[in-house]
C-alpha positions, 0 to 999 in steps of 0.5 A, a space after each residue: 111292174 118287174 121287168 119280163 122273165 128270161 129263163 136263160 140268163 140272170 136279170 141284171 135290173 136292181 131290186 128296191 130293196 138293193 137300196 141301201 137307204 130305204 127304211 120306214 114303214 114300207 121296209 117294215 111291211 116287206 120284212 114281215 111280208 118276207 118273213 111270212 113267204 118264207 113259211 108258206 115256202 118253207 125257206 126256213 126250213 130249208 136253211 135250218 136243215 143245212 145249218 143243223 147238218 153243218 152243226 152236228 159235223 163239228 161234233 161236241 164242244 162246249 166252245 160256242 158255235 159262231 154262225 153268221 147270218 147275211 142278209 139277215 132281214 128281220 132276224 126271224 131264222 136267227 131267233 128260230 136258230 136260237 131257240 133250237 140251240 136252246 133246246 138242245 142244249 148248244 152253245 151258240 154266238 149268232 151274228 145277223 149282219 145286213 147292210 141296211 142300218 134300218 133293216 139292222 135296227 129292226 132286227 135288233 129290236 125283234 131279237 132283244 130277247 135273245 142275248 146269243 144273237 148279235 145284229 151289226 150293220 156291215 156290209 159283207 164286201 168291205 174289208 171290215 166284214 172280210 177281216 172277221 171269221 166264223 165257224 159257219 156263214 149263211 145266206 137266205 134269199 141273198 145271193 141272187 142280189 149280187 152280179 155274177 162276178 161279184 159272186 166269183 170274189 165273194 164266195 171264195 172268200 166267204 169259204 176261207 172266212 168259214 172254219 166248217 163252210 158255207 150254207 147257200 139258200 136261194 130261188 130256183 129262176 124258173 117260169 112256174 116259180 116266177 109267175 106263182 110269186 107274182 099271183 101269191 104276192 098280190 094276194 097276201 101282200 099290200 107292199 109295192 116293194 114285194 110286188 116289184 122285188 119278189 118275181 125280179 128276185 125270180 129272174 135275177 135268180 139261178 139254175 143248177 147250170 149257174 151254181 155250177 159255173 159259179 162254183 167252177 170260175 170260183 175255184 171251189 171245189 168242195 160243195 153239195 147242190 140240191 133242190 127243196 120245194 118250194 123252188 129252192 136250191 141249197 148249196 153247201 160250200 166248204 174248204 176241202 180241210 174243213 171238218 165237213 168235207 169229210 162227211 161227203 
C-alpha cells in the first residue's frame, strides 16, 4: 500500500522504481505499463508539443538536433520523436539516458531500429553526465523523484547544460489525480510495482506554488509554466541568452 496523500507537501517516501538495481520481469511489465498511462493521459503528447515548440525556435539547420531525453524508460517518446523528425525531414541525435543499466538495455533493445537514437546508462547528477552538453533536455515523469534540494542543484545546471532550454513534463500532486491513478492502475495493471509507484508518484509530486519556488531558489529566472490534462504540468526552462527567450 502507498503511503497516505498530503496535498500540502511533497511525499518524501522512495519509489521501487528509485532502486537502481531492480531489473527482470517486473521492470519490464511496469515500463509497458508506463508506457500505456502515458497515452490514455496524454503525457506524450504533452511532451512532444514542448519539444516541437523548442525545435522550430532554433530555426533551419542542417547540423543535427542534439536532444536528451532523462529518464528515458522504455525509449518510447524518443522513437515517437524520431519518427516525427523523419518525417519532417530534421536532422536529429537523440540520447535516452537512464541510470538503471537494465532499464537502459531494455531501451536499447526496443529502439534498435532507429540508428539516431543513442541509449546510455548515466546518471544525471554524476560528473560525467554534468560534463556533456545538448541543444535541448527533457524529462517525463522524472523530476518528482528527486528531493527538493536536489532540484535547487539540478536545474540550473541542466539550463547551463542546454543551448536552447529545458522541457520539464511531470504530475500536478493533487487529490482527484492521486485516487483516479490508484483506480486506473488497479484495473489495467497487474504489477505490484505501478500499484505502489503510481499514486506515490502523485504525492511525491508539484503544485504550480513547487515550481515556482523551485525555479526561484534556483536562480532561473526565464521559464513558462502551464497545465495539460491529464494533471500535468509543462515547464520550460532556459537561459535568458538562449534563442528561445526571445520567443517569450
Amino acid at each position: 500500500m502507498s503511503p497516505a496523500f498530503n496535498a500540502d507537501q511533497r511525499s518524501k517516501e522512495t519509489e521501487i522504481m528509485d532502486d537502481l538495481t531492480c531489473s527482470g520481469p517486473v521492470v519490464e511489465r511496469t515500463l509497458k505499463d508506463l508506457d500505456i498511462i502515458n497515452r490514455l493521459l496524454g503525457g506524450n503528447a504533452v511532451t512532444l508539443t514542448g519539444l516541437k515548440e523548442m525545435m522550430e525556435s532554433r530555426g533551419s539547420s542542417g547540423v543535427p538536433l542534439r536532444i536528451a531525453d532523462l529518464g528515458c524508460g522504455s525509449g518510447d517518446l524518443l522513437r515517437r520523436l524520431a519518427r516525427y523528425a523523419r518525417k519532417n525531414s530534421i536532422p536529429v541525435q537523440l540520447f535516452g539516458i537512464d541510470a538503471n543499466p537494465s532499464i537502459a538495455a531494455y531501451a536499447s533493445r526496443h529502439c534498435a531500429d532507429y540508428p539516431e537514437i543513442t541509449i546510455e546508462a548515466v546518471d544525471v547528477l554524476s560528473d560525467e553526465f554534468a560534463a556533456r552538453s545538448y541543444d535541448i533536455i527533457s524529462g517525463t515523469l522524472f523530476f518528482h523523484h528527486f528531493d527538493d534540494d536536489t532540484l535547487v542543484r539540478l536545474l540550473p545546471r541542466l539550463v547551463s547544460q542546454a543551448k536552447y532550454g529545458v522541457l520539464i513534463n511531470d504530475i500536478h500532486r493533487h487529490w482527484f489525480a492521486y485516487h483516479s491513478i490508484k483506480w486506473l492502475t488497479r484495473w489495467f495493471s497487474s504489477s505490484p510495482m505501478v500499484h505502489y509507484d503510481a499514486p506515490l508518484s502523485v504525492s511525491r509530486a508539484f503544485t504550480r506554488g513547487d515550481w515556482k519556488r523551485l525555479t526561484a531558489r534556483s536562480g532561473i529566472v526565464q521559464y513558462r509554466i502551464s497545465w495539460h490534462w491529464a494533471f500535468r504540468w509543462k515547464i520550460m526552462l532556459c537561459s535568458p541568452d538562449s534563442r528561445l527567450a526571445q520567443f517569450w
